[in-house]
C-alpha positions in Angstrom: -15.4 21.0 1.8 -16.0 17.6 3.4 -15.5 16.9 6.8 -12.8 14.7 7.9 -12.8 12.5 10.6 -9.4 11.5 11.8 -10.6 8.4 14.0 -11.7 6.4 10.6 -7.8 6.2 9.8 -6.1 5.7 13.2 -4.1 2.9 13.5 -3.6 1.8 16.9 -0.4 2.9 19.1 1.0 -0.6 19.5 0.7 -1.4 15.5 2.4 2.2 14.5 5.6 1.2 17.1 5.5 -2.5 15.2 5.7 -0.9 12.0 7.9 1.7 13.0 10.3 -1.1 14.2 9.9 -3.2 11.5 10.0 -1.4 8.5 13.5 0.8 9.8 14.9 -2.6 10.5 13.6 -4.2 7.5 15.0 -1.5 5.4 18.1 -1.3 7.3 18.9 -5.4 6.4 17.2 -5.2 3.1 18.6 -4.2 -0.6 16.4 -2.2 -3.1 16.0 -5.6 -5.0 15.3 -7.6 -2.4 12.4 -5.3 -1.4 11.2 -5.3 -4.8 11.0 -8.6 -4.9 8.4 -8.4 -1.8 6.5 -5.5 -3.7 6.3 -7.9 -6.9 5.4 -11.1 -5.0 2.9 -9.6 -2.8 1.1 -7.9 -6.2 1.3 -11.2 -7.7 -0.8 -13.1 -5.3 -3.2 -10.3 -4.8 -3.8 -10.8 -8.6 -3.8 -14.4 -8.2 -6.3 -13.8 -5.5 -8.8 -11.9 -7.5 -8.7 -13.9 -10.7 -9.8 -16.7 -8.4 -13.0 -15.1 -7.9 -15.8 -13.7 -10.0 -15.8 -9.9 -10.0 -19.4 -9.3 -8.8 -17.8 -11.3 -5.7 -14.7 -8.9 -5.7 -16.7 -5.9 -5.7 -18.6 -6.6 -2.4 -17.9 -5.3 0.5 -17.4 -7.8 3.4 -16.7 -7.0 7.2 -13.5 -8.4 8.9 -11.7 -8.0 12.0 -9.1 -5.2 12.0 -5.7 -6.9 11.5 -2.5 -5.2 12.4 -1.5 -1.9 10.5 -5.0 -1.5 9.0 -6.8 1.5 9.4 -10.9 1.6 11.1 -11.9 2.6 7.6 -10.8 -0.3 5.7 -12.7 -2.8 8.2 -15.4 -3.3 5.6 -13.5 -2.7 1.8 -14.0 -5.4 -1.0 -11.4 -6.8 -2.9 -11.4 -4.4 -5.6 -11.3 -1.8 -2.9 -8.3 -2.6 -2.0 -6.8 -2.4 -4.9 -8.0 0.9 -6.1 -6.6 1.6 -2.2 -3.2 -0.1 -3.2 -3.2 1.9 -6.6 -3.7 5.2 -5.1 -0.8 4.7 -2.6 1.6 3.3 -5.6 0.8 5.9 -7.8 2.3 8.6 -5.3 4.9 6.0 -3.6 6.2 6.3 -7.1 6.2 10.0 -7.3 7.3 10.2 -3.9 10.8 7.7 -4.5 10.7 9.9 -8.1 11.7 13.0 -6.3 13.5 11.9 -3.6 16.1 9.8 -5.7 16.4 12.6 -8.0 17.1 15.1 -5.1 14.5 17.4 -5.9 11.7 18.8 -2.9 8.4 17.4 -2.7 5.8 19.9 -3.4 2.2 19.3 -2.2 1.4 16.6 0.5 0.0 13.3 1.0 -3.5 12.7 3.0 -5.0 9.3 4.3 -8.1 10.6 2.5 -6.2 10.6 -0.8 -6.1 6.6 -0.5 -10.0 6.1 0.3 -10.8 3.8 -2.5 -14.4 4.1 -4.7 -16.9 2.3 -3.2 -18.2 1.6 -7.0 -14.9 0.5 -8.4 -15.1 -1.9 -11.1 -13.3 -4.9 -12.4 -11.4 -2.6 -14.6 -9.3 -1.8 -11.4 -7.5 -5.5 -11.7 -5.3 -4.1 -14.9 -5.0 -0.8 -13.5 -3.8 -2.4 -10.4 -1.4 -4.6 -12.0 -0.2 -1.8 -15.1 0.6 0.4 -11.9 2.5 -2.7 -10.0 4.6 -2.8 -13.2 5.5 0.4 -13.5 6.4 0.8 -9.9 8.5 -1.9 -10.7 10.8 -0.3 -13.8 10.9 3.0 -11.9 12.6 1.7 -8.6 14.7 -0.4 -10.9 15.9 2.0 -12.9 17.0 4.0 -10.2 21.0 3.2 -9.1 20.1 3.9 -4.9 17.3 4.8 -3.1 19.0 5.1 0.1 18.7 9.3 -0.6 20.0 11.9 1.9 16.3 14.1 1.5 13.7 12.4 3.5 10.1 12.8 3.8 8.1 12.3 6.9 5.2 9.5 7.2 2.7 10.6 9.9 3.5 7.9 12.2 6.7 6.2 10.8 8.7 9.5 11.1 11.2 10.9 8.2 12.3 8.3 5.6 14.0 8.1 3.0 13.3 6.7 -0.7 14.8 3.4 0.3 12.4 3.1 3.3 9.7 4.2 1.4 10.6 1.2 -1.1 10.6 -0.6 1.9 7.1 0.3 3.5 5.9 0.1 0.5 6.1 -3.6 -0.2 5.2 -4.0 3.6 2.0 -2.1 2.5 1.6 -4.8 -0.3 1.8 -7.3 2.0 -0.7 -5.9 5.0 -3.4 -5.8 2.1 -3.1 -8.9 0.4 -3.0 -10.8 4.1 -6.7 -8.2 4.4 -7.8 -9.4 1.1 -7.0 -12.8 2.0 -9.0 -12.1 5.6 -12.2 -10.8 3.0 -12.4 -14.3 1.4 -12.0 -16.2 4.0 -14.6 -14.4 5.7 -16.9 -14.4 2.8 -16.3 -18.1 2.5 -14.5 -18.1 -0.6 -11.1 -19.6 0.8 
């Protein structure tokens, strides 16, 4: 089994209190539209942002300053890592606010390690990415309320519900397109 080393996913103290803040409040003020909205504008321009450049671009890895709520690892992604990060964490985000609106428990758990993204992802990701976003999309809206009595804990945003997971989840959206943004700008492309 591989070894894992906690420190590569640590986000700092301060940034977890932020977020921990930010997303209860957020999802306190916040309807289940509202928040989608977020998720879908945020997937938008990170699609916006990649078609903008050429994929051999997109698939290099550039170094950038941590920014708030990002993880050591993801310090040196490309843009098409992030993606395949942000697919990942949809893909269970949606089977996570599945099971929670329907009332059912959650069986198996959720890792950092499961969101590491492949190096050697392609430009393939880019419709995966966005056929994911969309589907997020019609499951959350098909769902009457999210704001569910069962509640799953996120390691350092505590027990939350399927309406806060909406929540964080769009606020995800957002920390990684502002880090894809960071990537370009770096690499001189912005």
């Amino acid at each position: 089994m591989e070894s894992f080393d906690r420190a590569r996913y640590q986000v700092a103290f301060y940034d977890r209190c932020w977020y921990w803040a930010t997303v209860k409040q957020f999802a306190a003020v916040t309807s289940q539209q509202n928040a989608l909205k977020t998720f879908a504008r945020e997937a938008t321009r990170l699609i916006e942002l990649v078609d903008d450049v050429d994929v051999a671009r997109s698939s290099e890895p550039v170094r950038v300053a941590r920014l708030m709520g990002m993880e050591p690892i993801s310090c040196e992604w490309s843009i098409l890592m992030i993606l395949d990060h942000l697919d990942r964490f949809n893909r269970d985000m949606m089977r996570l606010i599945q099971v929670l609106a329907d009332d059912h428990p959650l069986r198996g758990a959720f890792t950092d390690h499961d969101y590491e993204p492949d190096s050697d992802v392609d430009g393939s990701i880019v419709n995966q990415f966005e056929s994911n976003a969309t589907d997020y999309l019609r499951l959350v809206q098909s769902k009457t309320s999210l704001r569910t009595r069962r509640v799953f804990r996120h390691s350092w945003l505590g027990p939350m519900n399927a309406h806060q997971w909406n929540c964080w989840t769009a606020a995800h959206m957002r920390i990684h397109r502002r880090h894809a943004m960071k990537i370009l700008s770096v690499a001189g492309v912005l």
